[in-house]
C-alpha positions in Angstrom: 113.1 -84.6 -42.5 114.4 -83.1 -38.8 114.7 -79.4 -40.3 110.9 -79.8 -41.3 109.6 -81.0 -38.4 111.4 -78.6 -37.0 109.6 -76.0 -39.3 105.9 -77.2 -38.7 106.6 -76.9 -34.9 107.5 -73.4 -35.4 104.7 -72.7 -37.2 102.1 -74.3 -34.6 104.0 -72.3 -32.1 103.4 -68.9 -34.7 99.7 -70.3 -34.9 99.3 -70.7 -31.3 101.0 -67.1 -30.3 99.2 -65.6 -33.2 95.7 -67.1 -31.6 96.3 -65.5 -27.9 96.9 -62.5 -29.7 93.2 -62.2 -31.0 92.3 -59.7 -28.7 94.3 -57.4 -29.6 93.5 -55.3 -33.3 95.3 -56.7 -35.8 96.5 -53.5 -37.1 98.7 -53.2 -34.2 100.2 -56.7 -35.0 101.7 -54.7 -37.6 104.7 -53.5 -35.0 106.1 -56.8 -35.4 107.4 -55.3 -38.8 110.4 -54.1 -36.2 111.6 -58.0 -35.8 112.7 -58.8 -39.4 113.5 -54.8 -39.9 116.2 -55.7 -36.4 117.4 -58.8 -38.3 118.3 -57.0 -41.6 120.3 -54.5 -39.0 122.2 -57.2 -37.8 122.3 -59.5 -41.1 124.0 -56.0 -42.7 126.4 -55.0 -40.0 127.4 -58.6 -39.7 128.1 -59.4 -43.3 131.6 -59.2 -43.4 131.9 -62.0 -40.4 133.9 -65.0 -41.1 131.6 -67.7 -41.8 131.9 -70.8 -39.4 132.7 -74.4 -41.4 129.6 -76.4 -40.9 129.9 -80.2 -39.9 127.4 -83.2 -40.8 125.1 -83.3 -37.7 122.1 -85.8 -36.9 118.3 -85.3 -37.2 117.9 -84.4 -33.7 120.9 -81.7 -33.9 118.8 -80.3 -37.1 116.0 -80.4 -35.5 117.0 -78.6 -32.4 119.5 -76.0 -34.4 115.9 -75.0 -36.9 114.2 -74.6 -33.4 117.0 -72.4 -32.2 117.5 -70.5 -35.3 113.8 -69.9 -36.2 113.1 -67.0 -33.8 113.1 -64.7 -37.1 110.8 -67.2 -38.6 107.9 -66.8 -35.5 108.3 -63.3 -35.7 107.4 -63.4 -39.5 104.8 -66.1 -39.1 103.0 -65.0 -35.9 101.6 -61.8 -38.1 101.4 -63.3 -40.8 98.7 -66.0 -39.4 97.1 -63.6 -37.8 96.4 -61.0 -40.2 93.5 -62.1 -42.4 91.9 -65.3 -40.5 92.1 -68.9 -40.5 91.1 -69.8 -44.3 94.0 -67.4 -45.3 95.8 -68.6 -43.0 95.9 -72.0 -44.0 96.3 -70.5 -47.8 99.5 -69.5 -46.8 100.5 -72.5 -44.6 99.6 -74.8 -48.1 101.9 -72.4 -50.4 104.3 -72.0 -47.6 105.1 -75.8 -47.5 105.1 -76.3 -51.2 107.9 -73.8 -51.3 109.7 -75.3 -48.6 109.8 -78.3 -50.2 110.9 -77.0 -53.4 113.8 -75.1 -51.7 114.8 -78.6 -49.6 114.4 -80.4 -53.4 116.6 -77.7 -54.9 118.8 -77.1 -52.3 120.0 -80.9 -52.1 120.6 -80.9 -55.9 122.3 -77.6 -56.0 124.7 -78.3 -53.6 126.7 -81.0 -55.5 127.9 -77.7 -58.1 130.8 -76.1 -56.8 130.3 -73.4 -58.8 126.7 -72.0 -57.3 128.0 -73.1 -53.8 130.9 -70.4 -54.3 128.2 -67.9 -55.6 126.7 -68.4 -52.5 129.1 -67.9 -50.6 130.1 -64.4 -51.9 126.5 -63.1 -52.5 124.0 -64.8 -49.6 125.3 -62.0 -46.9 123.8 -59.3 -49.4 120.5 -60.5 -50.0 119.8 -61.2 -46.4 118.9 -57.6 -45.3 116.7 -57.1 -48.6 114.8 -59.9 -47.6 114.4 -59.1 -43.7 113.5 -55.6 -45.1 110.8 -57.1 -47.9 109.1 -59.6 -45.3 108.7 -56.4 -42.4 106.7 -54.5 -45.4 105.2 -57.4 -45.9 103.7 -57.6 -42.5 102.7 -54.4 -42.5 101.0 -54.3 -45.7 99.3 -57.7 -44.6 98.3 -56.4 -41.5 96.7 -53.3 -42.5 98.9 -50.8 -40.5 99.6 -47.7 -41.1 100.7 -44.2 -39.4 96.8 -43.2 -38.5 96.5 -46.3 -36.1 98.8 -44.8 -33.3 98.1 -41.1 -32.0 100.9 -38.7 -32.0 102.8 -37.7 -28.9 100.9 -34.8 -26.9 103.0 -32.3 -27.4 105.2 -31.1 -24.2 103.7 -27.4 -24.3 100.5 -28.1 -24.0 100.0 -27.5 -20.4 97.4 -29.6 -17.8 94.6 -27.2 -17.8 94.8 -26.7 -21.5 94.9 -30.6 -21.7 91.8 -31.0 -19.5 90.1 -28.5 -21.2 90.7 -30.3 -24.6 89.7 -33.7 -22.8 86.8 -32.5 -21.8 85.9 -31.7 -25.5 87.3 -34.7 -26.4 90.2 -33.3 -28.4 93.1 -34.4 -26.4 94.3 -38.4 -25.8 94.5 -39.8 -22.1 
């Protein structure tokens, strides 16, 4: 109960970021893509870490540790809610939540088999980066961005007077 309360405050958070970012194109909300492309960086160069023994810990300890570890969450969400409006949105929101529940469901009966907690164990570090990568294309599929929605460098030989020249007809960027 504490990690999904934990989850549907990151998600009004997402909403609420997503919302102030209305003014800007949401083609350009694409760049986000970088955040989850960062964590499968650092999910792949830190697979072969020791993993830290985890302890039983309270609601408000879950609570607070989804809170602290959902800063990959936001940046997948905040995009994500504010690619394609409120009514898909809330589409997403709707099958996001009957997944999660479906995971917590599964997740609490799984763990009682040895066996698939050993699996885990050995295999979870090499799907991480996979999914970090899947979720950035994701955003930028969602999003709509693409090479074409940011201009190319000017080039460094094209001199001032050339440049002004081109401005004037409206052939060279700011």
């Amino acid at each position: 109960m504490a990690q999904a309360s934990g989850i549907i405050f990151l998600i009004l958070i997402s909403g609420a970021i997503g919302s102030l970012l209305a003014p800007i194109p949401t083609r350009w909300i694409g760049i986000f893509a970088i955040a989850p492309w960062v964590l499968a960086a650092h999910a792949w160069r830190s697979r072969d870490k020791a993993v830290h023994e985890q302890f039983r810990r309270g609601a408000i300890t879950t609570f607070t540790l989804t809170l602290a570890l959902g800063g990959d969450n936001i940046a997948v969400w905040i995009p994500l809610l504010r690619a394609n409006g409120a009514v898909h949105a809330l589409v997403t929101l709707v099958v996001f939540a009957f997944w999660e529940v479906i995971f917590l469901i599964s997740a609490q009966a799984l763990i009682t088999h040895p066996r698939v907690v050993t699996w885990g164990e050995q295999h979870a570090k090499s799907f991480a980066p996979w999914i970090y990568v899947a979720l950035g294309v994701l955003i930028l599929v969602e999003c709509g961005t693409s090479a074409d929605d940011f201009p190319p460098p000017r080039s460094r030989t094209t001199s001032v007077a050339e440049c002004l020249i081109q401005r004037r007809n409206r052939r060279c960027a700011a």
